[in-house]
N, C-alpha and C positions, 0 to 999 in steps of 0.2 A: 299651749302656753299663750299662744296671742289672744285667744278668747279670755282667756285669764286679767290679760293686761288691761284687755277692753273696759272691765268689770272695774278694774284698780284705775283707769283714766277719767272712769264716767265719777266716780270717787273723790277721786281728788279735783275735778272739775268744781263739785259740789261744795267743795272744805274751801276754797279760796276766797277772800276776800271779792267786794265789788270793785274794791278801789285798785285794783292792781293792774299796774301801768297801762291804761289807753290807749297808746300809741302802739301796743304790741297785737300784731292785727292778726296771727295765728293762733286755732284752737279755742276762737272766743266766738259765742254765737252772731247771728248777722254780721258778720266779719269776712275780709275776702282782699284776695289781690287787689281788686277795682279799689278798695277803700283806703289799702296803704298807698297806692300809688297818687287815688286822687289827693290824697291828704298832703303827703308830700306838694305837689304840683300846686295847690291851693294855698297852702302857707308862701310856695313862691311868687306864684301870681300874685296872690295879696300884698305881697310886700314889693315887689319891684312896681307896684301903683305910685310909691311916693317917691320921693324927689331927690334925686345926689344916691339910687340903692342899686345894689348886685347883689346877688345870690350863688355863693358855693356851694354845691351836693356833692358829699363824698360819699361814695359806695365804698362799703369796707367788705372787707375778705376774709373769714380766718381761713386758717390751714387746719386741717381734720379737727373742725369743732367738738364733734360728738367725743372724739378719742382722747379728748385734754381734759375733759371734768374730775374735777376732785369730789370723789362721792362727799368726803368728809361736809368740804365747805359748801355743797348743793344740802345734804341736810341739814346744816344749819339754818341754812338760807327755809327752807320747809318749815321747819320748825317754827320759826320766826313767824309764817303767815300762817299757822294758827292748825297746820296739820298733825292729826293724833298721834300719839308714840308709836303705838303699832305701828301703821305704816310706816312713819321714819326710820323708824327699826327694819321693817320687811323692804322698805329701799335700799336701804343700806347693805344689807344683805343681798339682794339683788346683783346692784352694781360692785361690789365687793368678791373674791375669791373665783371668777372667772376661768375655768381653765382655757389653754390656747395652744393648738401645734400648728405646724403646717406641713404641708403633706405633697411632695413634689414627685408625682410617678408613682413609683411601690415606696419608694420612702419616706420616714415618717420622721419630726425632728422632737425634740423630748418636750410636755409638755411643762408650760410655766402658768401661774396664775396671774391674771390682771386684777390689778387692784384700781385702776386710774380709769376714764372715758364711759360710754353707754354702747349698750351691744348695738354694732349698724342692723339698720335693718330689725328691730323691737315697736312696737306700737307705744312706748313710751318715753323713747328716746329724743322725740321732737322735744315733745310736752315737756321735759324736763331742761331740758334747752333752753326753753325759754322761762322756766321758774327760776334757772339758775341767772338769767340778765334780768328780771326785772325792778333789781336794782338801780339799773344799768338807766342813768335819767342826766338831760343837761341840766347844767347849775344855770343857766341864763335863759330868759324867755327868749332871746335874740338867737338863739341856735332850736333846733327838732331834733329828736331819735325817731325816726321809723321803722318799726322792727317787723317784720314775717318769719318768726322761727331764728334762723341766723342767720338770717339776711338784714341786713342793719344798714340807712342811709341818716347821716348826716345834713344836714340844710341850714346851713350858715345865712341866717338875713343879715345882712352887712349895709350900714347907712355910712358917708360919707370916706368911702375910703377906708374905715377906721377898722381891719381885721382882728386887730387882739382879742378879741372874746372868742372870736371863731376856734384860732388857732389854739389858745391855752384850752377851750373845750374841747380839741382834736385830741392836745397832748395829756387833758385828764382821761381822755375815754383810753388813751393806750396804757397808763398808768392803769385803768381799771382793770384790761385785758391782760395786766402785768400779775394785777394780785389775784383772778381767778382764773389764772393760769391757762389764758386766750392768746392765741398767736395770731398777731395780726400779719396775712400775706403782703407787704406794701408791696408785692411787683403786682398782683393780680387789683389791688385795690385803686380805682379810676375816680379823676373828678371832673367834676363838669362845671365852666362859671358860665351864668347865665350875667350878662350886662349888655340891656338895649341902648345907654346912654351913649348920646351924640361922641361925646370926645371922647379918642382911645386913651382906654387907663391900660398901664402894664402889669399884669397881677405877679406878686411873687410865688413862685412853686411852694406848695406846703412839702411839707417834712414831716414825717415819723422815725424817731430813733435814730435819726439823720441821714436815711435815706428820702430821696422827693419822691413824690406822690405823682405818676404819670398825669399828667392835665389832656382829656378827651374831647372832642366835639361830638362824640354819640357815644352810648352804654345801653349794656341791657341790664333794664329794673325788674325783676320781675314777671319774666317774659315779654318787658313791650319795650321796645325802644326807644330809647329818651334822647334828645339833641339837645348843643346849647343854641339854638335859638325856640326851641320848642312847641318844632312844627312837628308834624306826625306823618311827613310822606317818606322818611325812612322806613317808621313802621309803616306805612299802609305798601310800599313795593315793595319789601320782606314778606307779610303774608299773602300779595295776591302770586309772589314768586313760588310760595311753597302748595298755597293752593292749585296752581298750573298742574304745576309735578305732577300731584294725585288726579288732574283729570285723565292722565297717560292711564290708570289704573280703572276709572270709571268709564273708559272708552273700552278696553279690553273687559271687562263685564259684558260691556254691550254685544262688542265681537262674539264673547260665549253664550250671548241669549240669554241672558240672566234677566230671572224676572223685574219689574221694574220697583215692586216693593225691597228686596233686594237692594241694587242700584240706588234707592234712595235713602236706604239703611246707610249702606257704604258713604251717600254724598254727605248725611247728617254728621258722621262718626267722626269721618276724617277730613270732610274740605267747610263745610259751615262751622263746625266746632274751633276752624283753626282762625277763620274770616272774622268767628265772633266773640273768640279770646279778647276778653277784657273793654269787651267791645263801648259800654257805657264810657268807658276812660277819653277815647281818642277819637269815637265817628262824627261827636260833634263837635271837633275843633279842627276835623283833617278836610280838607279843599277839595274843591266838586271835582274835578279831576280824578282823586284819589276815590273818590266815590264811585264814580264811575268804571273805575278799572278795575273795581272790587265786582259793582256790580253785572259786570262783561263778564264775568265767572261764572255767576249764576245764573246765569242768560245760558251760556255754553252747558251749564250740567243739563238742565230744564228742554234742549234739545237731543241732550243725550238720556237722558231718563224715561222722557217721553210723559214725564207730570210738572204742574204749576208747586212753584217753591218759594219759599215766604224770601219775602225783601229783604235784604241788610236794614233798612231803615226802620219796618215793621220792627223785625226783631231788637233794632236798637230804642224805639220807642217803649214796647213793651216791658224789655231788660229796664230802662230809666225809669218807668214808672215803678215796677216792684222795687229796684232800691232805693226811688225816694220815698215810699210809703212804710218802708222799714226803716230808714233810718229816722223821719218820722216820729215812728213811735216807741224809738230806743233811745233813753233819757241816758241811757250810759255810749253812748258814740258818741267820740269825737269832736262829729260835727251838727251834734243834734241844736246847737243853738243857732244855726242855719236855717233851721224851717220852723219860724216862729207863725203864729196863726195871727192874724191883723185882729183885732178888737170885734170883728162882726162875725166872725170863726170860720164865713166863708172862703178865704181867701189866705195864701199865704204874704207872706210881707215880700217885698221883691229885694234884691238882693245889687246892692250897686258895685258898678264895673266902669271905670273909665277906657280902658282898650278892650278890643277883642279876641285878645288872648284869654282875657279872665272872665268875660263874657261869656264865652264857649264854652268854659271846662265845666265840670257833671255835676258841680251844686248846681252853680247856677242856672245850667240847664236843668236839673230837677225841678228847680221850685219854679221856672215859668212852664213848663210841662205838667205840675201838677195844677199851675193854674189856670193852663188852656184846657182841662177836665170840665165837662158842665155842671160837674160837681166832687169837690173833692173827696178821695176814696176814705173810707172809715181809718183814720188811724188813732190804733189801738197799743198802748203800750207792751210791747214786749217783755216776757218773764227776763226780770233782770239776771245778770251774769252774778253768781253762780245759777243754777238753777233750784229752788229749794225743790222739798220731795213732796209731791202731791199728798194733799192732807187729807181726800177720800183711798188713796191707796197705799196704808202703811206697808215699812219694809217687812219682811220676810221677818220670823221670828229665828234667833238664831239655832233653835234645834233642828230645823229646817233644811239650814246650809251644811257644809262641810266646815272641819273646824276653822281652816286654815282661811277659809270667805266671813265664818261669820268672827275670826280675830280682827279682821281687818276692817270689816262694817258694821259690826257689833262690838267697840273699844270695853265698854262697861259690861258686857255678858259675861257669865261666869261661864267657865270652861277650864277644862283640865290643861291644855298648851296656852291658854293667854298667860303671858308673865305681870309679873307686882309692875305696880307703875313706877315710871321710870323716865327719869326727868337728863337729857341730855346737858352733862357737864359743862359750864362755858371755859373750861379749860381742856376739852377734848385736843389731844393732840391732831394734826394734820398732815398730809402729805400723800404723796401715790405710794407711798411703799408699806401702809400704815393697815392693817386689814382685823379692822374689829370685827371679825364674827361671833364676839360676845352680845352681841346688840341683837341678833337673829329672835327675829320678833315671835316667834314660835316658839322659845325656849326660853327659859328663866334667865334674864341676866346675870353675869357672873360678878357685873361692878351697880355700884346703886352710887346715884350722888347723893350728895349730904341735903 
């Protein structure tokens, strides 16, 4: 079945619009942790450059997201971005009529059907996740949504004091979570105020649903950890602490005479992999110090291995060049209007930073990295998001497939189980208790709208 789902992701990947939501940095090609995080950090930095500003980031939380979807109102929402009836049909069907027991010992408790949520643990369970937010947008330029999947931060840029736009965009996004039936956790959901200004201002606790919102001095984004002053030596003694641990593991190799390719499988897998999580994000704005204690690590495997092992700095030069040279040449990121080419096409445009906080973070550092290149690398535009189907390699004819693959990627094929076309009702009723498997895209529907 997961091969199955694979098949229907790569699909519906394909059927999406270009335009749909940017800030949602999950399941979209050159897309990644480093990019929602930087982006976030970036609209911050950028904005606490002027004068009388602070910055709230709230990290929101739901409670078992995946379990709260209303298939109804997620097909709509499909529908709407331009997805064929079959599949909304064959989704709907999907997430619809569920059976579920549970089974405690030898006993078994009677089963019931789920009509509401997406099966945990499905290869399209994310991916729908995020079709069903991204409606899910601020009404003001003076607020961000950063989304990865459902992981969602807020970023309040706040000039003079003046939070109303923040707070009524806090109170419409719970309002949003109200009508497609998202539970916001307010104990679990943290925020952070970021304010370097001289004079102390007293901020007032936000509120959701009239509980306050915990106010934090660090959070984890993402996997990296974020502070409100937004240095990075909590993260950098967080992973050189977790990397130690695993030397305990790469010393016991050694004790058993394990060979050194071996040894350096294990040091790639689990102690560089952890050193170099997200690593573009945070190595060039964290203090030599913190460098340094990173790189006493690698120094320690490199005598336990008994081979030379690539620098944290190498690898963070390397990692910043490939993503500035992709985002580059991806017209649909973000932050593609970041790396403008100056008029002689050698050169990128430099990027101005009054402090070096904002000096540091990883545009900026990209585009003087790509400029200290003797020559900047080819950038080449990226197959825009969707990906269209390569025009020397047509699909598959549907006598080819099975019926139920080529219903679903052949909508016009004629076949004995495609049903009449079939236009979802804009008075469909809704709810979890509500389970049309009249829609089951495999079988003629029993209702036609007008």
């Amino acid at each position: 079945m997961k091969c199955f789902e694979q098949l229907v992701m790569q699909h519906i990947k394909s059927a999406l619009p270009s335009t749909l939501d940017p800030y949602q940095f999950a399941y979209r090609p050159n897309r990644s942790t480093d990019d929602a995080i930087s982006t976030a950090l970036h609209s911050a930095l950028t904005h606490l450059e002027t004068k009388d500003a602070h910055v709230r980031m709230l990290f929101i939380d739901f409670s078992s997201a995946f379990n709260t979807i209303i298939p109804q109102q997620l097909i709509h929402k499909l529908d709407n971005l331009g997805l064929s009836t079959p599949m909304c049909n064959w989704l709907l069907d999907f997430l619809t009529g569920r059976p579920q027991a549970v089974r405690v010992g030898s006993n078994t408790s009677s089963t019931i059907m789920m009509n509401t949520g997406a099966p945990q643990g499905c290869v399209l369970s994310p991916l729908l996740f995020t079709l069903l937010t991204h409606d899910c947008a601020p009404s003001s330029s003076s607020n961000l949504f950063v989304k990865f999947a459902d992981d969602t931060t807020v970023v309040g840029l706040i000039n003079n004091n003046d939070e109303s736009i923040y707070r009524s965009e806090v109170s419409r996004l719970a309002s949003w979570c109200k009508d497609n039936n998202l539970h916001l956790n307010v104990e679990k959901t943290k925020e952070i105020v970021v304010d370097f200004r001289r004079t102390h201002t007293q901020h007032a606790p936000l509120t959701i649903d009239g509980a306050a919102v915990e106010r934090v001095s660090s959070t984890k984004f993402l996997g990296v950890h974020i502070s409100e002053d937004l240095s990075w030596c909590l993260n950098s003694a967080s992973l050189a602490k977790k990397a130690n641990q695993r030397l305990y593991f790469l010393r016991k190799l050694r004790r058993a005479r394990a060979p050194s390719s071996i040894m350096h499988t294990f040091y790639s897998g689990t102690i560089e992999s952890i050193m170099s999580s997200c690593i573009t994000v945070w190595y060039g704005a964290c203090t030599v110090s913190c460098r340094k204690s990173l790189q006493r690590i690698v120094r320690i495997a490199e005598k336990i291995i008994g081979v030379s092992l690539p620098p944290l700095l190498d690898i963070y030069n390397s990692r910043l060049t490939r993503k500035a040279t992709r985002i580059a040449g991806d017209p649909t990121h973000p932050s593609y209007s970041l790396f403008s080419l100056l008029p002689s096409g050698r050169r990128l445009q430099s990027l101005r930073a009054r402090t070096s906080r904002l000096k540091n973070s990883l545009f900026h550092q990209a585009v003087r990295r790509l400029n200290s290149l003797p020559a900047l690398p080819p950038i080449r535009p990226l197959i825009p998001f969707p990906f269209p189907a390569p025009a020397s390699i047509p699909p598959p004819p549907p006598s080819t497939l099975c019926p139920q693959l080529s219903t679903l990627l052949h909508p016009s094929a004629p076949s004995a189980l495609h049903p009449p076309p079939f236009i979802l009702p804009q008075s469909a009723p809704t709810g979890p208790g509500i389970t049309p498997l009249h829609l089951h895209p495999l079988r003629a529907p029993l209702i036609h709208a007008p």
